[in-house]
C-alpha positions in Angstrom: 120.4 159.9 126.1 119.4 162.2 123.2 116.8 164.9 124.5 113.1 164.9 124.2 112.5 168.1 123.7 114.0 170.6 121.0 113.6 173.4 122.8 114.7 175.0 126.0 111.7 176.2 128.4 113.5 177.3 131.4 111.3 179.2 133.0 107.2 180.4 133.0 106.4 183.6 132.4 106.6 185.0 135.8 107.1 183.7 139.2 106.0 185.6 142.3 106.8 183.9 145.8 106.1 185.9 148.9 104.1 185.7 151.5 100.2 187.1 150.4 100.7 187.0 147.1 97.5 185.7 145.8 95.8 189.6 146.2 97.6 189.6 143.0 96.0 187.5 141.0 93.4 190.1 139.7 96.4 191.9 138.3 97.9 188.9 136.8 94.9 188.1 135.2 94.0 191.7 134.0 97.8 190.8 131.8 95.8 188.2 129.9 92.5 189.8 129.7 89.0 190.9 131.7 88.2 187.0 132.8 88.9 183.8 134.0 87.9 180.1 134.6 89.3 179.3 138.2 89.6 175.5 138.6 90.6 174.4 142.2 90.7 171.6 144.4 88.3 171.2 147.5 90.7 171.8 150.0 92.2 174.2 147.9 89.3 176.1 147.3 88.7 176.5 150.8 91.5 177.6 152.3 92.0 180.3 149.1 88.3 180.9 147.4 87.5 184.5 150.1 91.2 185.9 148.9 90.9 184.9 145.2 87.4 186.0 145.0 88.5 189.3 146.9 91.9 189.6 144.7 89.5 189.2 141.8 86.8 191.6 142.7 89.3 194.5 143.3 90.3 194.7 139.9 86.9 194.5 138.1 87.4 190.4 136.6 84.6 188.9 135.5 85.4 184.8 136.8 83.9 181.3 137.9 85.2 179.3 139.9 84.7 175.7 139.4 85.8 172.7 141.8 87.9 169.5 139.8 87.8 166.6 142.8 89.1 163.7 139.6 92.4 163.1 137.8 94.3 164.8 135.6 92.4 163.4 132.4 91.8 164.9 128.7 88.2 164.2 129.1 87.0 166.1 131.6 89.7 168.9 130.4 87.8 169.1 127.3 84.6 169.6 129.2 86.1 172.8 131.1 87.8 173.9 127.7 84.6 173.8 125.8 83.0 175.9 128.9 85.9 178.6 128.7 85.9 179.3 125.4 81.7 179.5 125.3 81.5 181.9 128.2 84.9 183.6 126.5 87.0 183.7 129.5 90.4 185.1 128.8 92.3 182.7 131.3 92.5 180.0 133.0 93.8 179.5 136.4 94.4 176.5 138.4 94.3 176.8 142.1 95.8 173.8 144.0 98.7 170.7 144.3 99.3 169.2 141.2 96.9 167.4 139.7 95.3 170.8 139.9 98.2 172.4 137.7 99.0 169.9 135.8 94.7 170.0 135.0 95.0 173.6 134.6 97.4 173.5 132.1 95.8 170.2 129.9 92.7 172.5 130.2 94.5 176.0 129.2 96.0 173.9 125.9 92.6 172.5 124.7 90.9 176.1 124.7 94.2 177.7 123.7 93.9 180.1 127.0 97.0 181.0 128.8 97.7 179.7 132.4 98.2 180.8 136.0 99.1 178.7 138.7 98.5 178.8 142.1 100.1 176.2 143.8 98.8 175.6 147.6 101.4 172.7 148.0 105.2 172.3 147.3 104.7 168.4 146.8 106.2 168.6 142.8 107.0 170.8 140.5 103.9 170.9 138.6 102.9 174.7 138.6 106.0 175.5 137.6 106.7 172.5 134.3 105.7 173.1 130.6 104.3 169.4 130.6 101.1 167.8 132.3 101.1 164.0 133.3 97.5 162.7 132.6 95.7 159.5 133.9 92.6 158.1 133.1 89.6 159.2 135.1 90.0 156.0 137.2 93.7 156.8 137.6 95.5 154.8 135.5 98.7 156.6 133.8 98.0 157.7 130.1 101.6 159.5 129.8 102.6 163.0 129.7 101.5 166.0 127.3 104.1 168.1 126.5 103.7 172.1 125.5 105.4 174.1 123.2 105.1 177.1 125.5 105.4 177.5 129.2 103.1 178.5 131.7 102.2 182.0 131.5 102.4 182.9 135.8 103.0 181.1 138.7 101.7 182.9 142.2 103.5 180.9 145.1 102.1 182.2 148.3 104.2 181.0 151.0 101.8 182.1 153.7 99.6 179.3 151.9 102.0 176.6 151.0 104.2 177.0 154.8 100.8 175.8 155.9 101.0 172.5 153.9 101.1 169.4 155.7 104.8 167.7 156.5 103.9 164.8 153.9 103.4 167.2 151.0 106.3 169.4 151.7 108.5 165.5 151.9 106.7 164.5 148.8 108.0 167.7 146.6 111.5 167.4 148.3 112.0 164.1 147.1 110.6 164.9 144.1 113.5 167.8 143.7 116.5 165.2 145.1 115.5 162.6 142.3 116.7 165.2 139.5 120.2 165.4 140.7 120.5 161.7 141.0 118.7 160.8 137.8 121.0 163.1 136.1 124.0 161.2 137.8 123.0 157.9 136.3 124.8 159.2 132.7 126.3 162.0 133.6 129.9 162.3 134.7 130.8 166.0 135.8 134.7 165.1 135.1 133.6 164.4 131.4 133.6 167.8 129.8 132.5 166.6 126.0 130.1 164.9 124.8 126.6 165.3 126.4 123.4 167.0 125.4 123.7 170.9 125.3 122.4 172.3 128.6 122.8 169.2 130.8 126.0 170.0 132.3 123.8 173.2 133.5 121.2 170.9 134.8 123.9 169.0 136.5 125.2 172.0 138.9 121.7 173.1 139.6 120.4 170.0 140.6 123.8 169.5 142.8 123.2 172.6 144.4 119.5 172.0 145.1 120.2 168.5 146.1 122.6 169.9 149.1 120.1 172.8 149.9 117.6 170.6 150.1 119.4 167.9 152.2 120.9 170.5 154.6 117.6 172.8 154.9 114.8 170.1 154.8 114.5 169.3 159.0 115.0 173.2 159.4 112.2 174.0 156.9 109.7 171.3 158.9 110.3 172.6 162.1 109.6 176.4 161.1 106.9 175.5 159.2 105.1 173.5 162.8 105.9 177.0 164.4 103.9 179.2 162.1 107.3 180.9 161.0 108.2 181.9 157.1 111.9 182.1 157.4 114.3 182.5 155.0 115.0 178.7 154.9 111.1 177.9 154.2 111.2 179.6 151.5 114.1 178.7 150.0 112.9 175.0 149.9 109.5 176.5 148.6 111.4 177.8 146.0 114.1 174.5 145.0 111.0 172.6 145.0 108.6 174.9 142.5 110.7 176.7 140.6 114.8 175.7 140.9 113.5 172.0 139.7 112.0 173.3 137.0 114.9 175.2 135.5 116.3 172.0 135.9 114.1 169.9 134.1 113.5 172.8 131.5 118.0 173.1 131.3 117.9 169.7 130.7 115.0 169.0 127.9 114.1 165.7 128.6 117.2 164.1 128.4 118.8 161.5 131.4 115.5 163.2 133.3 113.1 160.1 132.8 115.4 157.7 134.4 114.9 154.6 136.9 113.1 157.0 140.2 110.5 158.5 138.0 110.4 155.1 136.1 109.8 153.3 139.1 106.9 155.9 140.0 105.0 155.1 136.4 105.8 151.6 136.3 104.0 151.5 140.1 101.3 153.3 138.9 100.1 151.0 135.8 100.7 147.7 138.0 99.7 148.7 141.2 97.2 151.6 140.4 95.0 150.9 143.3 97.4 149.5 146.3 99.4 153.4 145.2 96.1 155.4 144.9 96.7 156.5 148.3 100.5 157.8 148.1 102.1 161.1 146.7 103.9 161.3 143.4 107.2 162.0 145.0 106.5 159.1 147.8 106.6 156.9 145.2 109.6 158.7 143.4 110.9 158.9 146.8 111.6 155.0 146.8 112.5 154.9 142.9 115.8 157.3 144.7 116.4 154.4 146.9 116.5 152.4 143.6 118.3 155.0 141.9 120.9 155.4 144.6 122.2 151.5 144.6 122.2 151.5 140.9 124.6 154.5 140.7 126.4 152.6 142.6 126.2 154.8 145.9 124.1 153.1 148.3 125.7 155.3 151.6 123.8 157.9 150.6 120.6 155.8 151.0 120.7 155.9 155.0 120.3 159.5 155.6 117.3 159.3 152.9 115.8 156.3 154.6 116.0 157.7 157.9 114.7 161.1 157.1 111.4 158.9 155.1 111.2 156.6 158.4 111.0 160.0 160.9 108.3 161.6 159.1 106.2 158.3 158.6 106.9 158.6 154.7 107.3 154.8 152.6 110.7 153.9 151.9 110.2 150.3 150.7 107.7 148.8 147.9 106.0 147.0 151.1 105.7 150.0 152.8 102.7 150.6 149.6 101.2 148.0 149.6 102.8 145.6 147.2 104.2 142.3 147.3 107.9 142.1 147.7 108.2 138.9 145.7 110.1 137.4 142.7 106.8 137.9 140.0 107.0 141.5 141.1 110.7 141.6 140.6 110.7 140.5 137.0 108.0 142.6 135.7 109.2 145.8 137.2 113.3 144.5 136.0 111.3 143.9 132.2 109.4 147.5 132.3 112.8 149.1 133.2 114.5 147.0 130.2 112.1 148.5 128.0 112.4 152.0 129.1 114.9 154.9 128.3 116.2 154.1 132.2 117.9 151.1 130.8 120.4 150.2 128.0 119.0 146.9 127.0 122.1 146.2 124.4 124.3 146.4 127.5 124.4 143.4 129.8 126.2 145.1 132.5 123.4 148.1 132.8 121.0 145.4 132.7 122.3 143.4 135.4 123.1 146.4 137.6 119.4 147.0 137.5 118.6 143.7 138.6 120.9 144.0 141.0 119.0 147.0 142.4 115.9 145.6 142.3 116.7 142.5 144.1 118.4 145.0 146.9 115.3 147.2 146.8 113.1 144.6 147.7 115.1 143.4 150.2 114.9 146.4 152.4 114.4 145.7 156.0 
């Protein structure tokens, strides 16, 4: 696949992980300016607002803090744009998973205000990304928005995100394991020549991350239930945020939109309201199922399934909500046809995603 993106943004403009971190945040703002708009989450905001509003205080930064409860949407990121730049706040900061970043950042590029993260979840990437996905207010997906710059902070406080719930910590992790395999849908690591500059880099990373993650995900969980920041939490803490953002960044678009993520948007357009309820990287989560087969390394499906079935996370489209029948088949097997995840001129690649459908949905 040719890349999507001409340049390489490999990184934000800084990343702090460590436990208490977010006292910072008047000093990372006081890099940008004298003010900001703070737009959280409701659960976000409540487990945060007394250390952001004392971080703030302490060095003198004039701020609001408002509460976003909708989607990711240009409209309402207009609305909080407008507000910035009439009340002539310097920056914008989003507190919360990622809807909230990916908001914060839509918002940040409409008043031309630089960004700080504060993720309070490891369940994607978001924070971390130079690219927002937007829905619709009522949720339907609208596509992503793409930035010629990066996000100007990130402030990962891991004695905030090791608090997260199980589910969101899964959802990022899956989120992470569907680069490497995405990547290994065209990608060939005995092949030296011939792919998009950068990509063999994404390649190792995401290998490496892919084992971490594998090796260190039950570890991570059960330190986590215990109260404990260990070394392994926050090395998943950071694969998840940051490390899968390199990745993505490395690899500019190219072999990264492939059949897990494709499954996810495809999912979300037919089936908006039967997966209102799930995670992004649920979703992606069974896409990698998907994926798996159609690389043509289904083994490595059991350990994934099994580790979704312990933890009460979906492994199979029924699992959602939806209809495991031949209608639903075809349309997801045409969307696929008609995306970058599929060569439609080869009849092979087409029929190998058929055939990975047809053993998707038949998932006991």
């Amino acid at each position: 696949m040719p890349v999507k993106e001409a340049s390489f943004r490999i990184g934000c403009g800084r990343y702090l992980q460590e436990a208490g971190i977010l006292s910072k945040l008047g000093c990372e703002i006081k890099r940008h300016g004298e003010s900001a708009l703070i737009i959280g989450g409701k659960t976000a905001l409540e487990i945060t607002r007394t250390r952001i509003e004392e971080a703030v205080a302490s060095e003198n930064c004039r701020y609001e803090i408002i509460e976003h409860r909708g989607t990711c949407n240009d409209e309402r990121a207009k609305e909080l744009a407008d507000l910035c730049k009439a009340k002539n706040y310097d920056v914008i900061v989003g507190v919360g998973g990622g809807v909230i970043c990916d908001f914060a950042k839509v918002c940040g590029y409409f008043a031309k205000k630089p960004v700080i993260n504060v993720p309070t979840s490891s369940a994607t990437c978001a924070c971390y990304t130079p690219l927002s996905v937007r829905y619709t207010p009522d949720g339907k997906t609208v596509g992503s928005l793409h930035y010629d710059y990066e996000v100007d902070a990130v402030l990962a406080d891991t004695e905030i995100i090791s608090k997260q719930p199980v589910r969101l910590l899964l959802a990022g992790v899956f989120d992470a394991l569907a680069k490497f395999i995405e990547i290994k849908q065209r990608f060939n690591e005995n092949i030296t020549e011939g792919y998009a500059l950068g990509l063999d880099y994404a390649y190792i990373m995401s290998k490496y991350s892919y084992k971490l993650l594998c090796d260190k995900v039950e570890q991570c969980i059960a330190d986590m239930q215990k109260g404990e920041i260990t070394e392994t939490v926050e090395n998943v803490i950071f694969t998840t945020l940051a490390a899968t953002g390199v990745i993505s960044g490395i690899a500019r678009g190219s072999n990264q939109c492939a059949a897990a993520h494709k499954f996810y948007e495809i999912t979300r357009v037919l089936f908006n309201e039967e997966a209102r309820p799930y995670l992004h990287g649920e979703l992606v989560g069974i896409g990698l199922i998907l994926q798996n087969y159609h690389n043509g390394e289904e083994a490595n499906n059991d350990a994934l399934i099994a580790l979704m079935k312990k933890y009460g996370m979906p492994s199979k489209i029924t699992d959602v909500g939806i209809t495991a029948n031949e209608d639903t088949l075809e349309e997801y097997y045409k969307r696929l046809c008609n995306s970058s995840s599929v060569n439609r001129d080869d009849p092979s690649e087409c029929k190998a995603m058929h055939d990975s459908l047809e053993y998707l949905w038949n998932i006991k």
